[in-house]
C-alpha positions as CSV (number, residue, x, y, z in Angstrom):
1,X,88.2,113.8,86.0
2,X,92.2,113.4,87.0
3,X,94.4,111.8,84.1
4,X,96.8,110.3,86.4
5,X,99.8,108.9,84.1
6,X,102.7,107.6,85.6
7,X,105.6,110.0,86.1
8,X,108.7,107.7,85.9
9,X,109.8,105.1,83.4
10,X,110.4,101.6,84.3
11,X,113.6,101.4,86.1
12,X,115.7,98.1,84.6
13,X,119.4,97.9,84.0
14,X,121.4,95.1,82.7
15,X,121.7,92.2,84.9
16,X,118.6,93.1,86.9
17,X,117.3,89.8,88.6
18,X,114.2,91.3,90.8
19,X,111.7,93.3,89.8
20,X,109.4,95.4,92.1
21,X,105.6,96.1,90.3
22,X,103.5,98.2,92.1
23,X,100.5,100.4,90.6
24,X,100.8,104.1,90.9
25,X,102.7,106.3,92.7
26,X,100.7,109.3,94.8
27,X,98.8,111.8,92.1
28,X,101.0,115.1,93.6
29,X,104.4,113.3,91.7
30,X,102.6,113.5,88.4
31,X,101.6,117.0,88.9
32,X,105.2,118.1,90.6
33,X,103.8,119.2,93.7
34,X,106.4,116.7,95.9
35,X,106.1,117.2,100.0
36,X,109.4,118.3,101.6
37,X,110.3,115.1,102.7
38,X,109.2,113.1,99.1
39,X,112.0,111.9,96.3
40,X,111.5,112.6,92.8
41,X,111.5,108.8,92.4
42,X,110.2,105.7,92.4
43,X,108.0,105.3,95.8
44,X,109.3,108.8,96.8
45,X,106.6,109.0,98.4
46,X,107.5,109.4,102.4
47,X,104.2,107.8,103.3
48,X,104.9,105.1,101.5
49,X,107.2,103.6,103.4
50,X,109.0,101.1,101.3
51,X,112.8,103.2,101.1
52,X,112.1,103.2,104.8
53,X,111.7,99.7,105.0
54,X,115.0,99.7,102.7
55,X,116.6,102.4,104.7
56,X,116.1,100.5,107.8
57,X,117.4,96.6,106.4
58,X,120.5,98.1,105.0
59,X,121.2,100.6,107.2
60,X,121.4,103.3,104.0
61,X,121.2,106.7,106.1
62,X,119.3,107.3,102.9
63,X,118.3,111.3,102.5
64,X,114.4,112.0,102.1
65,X,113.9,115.6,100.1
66,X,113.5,116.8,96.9
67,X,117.1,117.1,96.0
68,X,119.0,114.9,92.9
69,X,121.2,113.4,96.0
70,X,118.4,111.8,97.3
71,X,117.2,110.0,94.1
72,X,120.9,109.2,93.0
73,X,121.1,107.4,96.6
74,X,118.3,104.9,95.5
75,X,119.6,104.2,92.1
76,X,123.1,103.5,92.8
77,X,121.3,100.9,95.4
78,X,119.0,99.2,93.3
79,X,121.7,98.4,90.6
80,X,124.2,97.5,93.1
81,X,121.5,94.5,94.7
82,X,120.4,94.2,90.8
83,X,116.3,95.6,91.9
84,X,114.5,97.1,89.1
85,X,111.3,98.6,89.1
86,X,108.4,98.4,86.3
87,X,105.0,99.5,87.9
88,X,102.2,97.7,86.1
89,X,99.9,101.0,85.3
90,X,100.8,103.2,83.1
91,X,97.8,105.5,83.2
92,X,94.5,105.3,85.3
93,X,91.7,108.0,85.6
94,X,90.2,109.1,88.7
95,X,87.3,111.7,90.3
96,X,89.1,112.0,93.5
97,X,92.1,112.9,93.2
98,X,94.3,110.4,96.0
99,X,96.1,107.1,96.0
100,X,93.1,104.8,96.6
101,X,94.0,101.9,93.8
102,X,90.0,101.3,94.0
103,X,89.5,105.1,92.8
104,X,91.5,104.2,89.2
105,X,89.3,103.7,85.9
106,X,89.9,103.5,82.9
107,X,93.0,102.1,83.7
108,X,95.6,101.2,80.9
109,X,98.5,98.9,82.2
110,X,102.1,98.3,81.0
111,X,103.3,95.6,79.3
112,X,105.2,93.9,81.5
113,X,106.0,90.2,80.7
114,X,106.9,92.8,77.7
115,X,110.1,94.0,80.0
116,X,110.7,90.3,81.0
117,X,111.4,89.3,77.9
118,X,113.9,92.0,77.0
119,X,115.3,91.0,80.6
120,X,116.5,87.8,80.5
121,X,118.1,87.7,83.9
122,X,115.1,88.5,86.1
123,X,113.5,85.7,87.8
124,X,111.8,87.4,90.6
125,X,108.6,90.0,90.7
126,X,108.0,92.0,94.2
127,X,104.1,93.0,94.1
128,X,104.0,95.8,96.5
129,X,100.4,94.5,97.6
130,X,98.3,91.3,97.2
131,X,95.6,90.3,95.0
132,X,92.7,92.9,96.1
133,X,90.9,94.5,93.5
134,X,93.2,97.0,91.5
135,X,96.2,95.8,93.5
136,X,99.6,94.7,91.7
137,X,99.1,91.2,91.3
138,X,95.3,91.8,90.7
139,X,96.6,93.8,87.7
140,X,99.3,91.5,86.9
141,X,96.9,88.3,86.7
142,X,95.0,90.5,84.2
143,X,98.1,90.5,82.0
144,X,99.2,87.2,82.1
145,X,95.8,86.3,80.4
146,X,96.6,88.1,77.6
147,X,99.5,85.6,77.4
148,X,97.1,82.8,77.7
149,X,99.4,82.0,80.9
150,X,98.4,82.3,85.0
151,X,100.0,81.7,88.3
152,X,100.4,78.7,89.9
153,X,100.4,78.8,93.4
154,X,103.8,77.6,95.9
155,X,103.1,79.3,99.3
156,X,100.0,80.3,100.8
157,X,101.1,82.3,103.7
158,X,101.7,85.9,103.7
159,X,103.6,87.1,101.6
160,X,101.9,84.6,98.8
161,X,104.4,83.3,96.6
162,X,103.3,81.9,93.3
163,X,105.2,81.3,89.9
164,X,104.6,81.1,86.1
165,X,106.0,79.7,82.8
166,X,107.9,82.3,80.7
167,X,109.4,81.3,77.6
168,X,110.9,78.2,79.9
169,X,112.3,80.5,82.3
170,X,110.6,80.5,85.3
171,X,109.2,83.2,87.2
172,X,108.7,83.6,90.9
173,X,106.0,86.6,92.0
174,X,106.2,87.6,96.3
175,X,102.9,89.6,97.1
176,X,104.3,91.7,100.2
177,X,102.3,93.9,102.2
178,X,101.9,97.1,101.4
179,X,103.6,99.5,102.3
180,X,100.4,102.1,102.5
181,X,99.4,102.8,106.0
182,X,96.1,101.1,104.9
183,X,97.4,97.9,104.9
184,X,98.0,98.1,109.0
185,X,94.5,96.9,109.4
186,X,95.0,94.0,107.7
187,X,98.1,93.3,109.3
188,X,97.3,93.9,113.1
189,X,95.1,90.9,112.0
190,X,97.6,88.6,110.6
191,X,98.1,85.8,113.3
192,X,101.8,85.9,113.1
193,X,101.6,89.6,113.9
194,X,99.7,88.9,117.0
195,X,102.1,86.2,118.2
196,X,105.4,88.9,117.9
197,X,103.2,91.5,119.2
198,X,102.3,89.0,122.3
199,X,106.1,88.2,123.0
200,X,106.3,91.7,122.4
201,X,104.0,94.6,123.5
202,X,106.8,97.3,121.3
203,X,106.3,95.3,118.5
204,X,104.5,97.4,115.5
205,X,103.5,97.1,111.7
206,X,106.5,98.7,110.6
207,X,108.4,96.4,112.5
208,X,106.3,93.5,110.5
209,X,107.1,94.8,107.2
210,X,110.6,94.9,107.9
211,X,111.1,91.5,108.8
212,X,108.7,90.5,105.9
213,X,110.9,92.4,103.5
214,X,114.2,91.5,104.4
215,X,114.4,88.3,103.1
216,X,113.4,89.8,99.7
217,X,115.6,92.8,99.3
């Protein structure tokens, strides 16, 4: 059995207003054994996509290696666009050891209305992945019951957009797709997909994601 504990501490700095939760990054950044083209950082993972994503919104001309350039490069641009990061497990087990969410047991999840509280200023979570089973928002309805609180529902359409009642500040959640190459699937069946892809035989699921997360980052 893998203990897979989460390498990096939630990334939050003072006037942070958005806050991205995802689950776990892949098991090789717990155990140090990065790729070439990963960053010792939050989604480092080249596969992952999201910096991409990032990279290509922004134009960034972001680095992807192992080097402290690279992670400094993502840093400086989360505080600068005020973007934190807190994901929502802090330590799962697993028999195979890979990035499947669904292989985690025993999982033990941060506290992160915890974060919000000591963070006044952040009114916006990011889920990087719907409400499947031992996805972020899965995870993060979990945690609100321990609260006593849930989310209420404001947009049904991908990405999902719901909100909740914190202390009378309210709190907007965005489930995105995921930025795993698992979620193409899912997206190649999304009928908005099909109708760029129709105007548009060049059109792909990175291209999707990228206009899906542009108007949250």
């Amino acid at each position: 059995m893998f203990f897979h504990k989460h390498p990096y501490a939630p990334f939050i700095k003072d006037g942070t207003t958005k806050l991205i939760v995802g689950t776990l990054p892949p098991p090789r950044f717990s155990t140090g054994e990065l790729l070439e083209k990963d960053v010792d950082f939050c989604y480092g993972s080249y596969y992952n996509s999201l910096w991409l994503f990032i990279d290509e919104i922004h134009q960034l001309g972001l680095r992807y290696d192992n080097s402290r350039e690279a992670i400094n490069e993502r840093k400086q641009f989360l505080i600068k666009q005020k973007i934190g990061v807190c994901d929502i497990v802090e330590s799962a087990e697993r028999e195979k050891i890979d990035a499947s969410d669904l292989g985690m047991k025993n999982i033990k999840l941060r506290d992160v209305i915890g974060y919000l509280k000591q963070s006044p200023k952040i009114d916006t979570l990011l889920f990087t992945g719907g409400n499947s089973k031992n996805g972020p928002e899965y995870f993060f309805r979990r945690h609100l019951k321990d609260y006593s609180k849930k989310l209420e529902l404001v947009y049904n359409e991908v990405p999902r957009i719901h909100q909740f009642d914190l202390d009378e500040r309210l709190i907007k959640t965005v489930s995105l797709t995921s930025g795993s190459g698992a979620a193409n699937i899912s997206i190649s069946r999304l009928p908005l997909y099909k109708q760029f892809k129709a105007k548009n035989p060049k059109f792909n699921t990175f291209d999707f994601r990228v206009m899906q997360y542009r108007e949250f980052f």
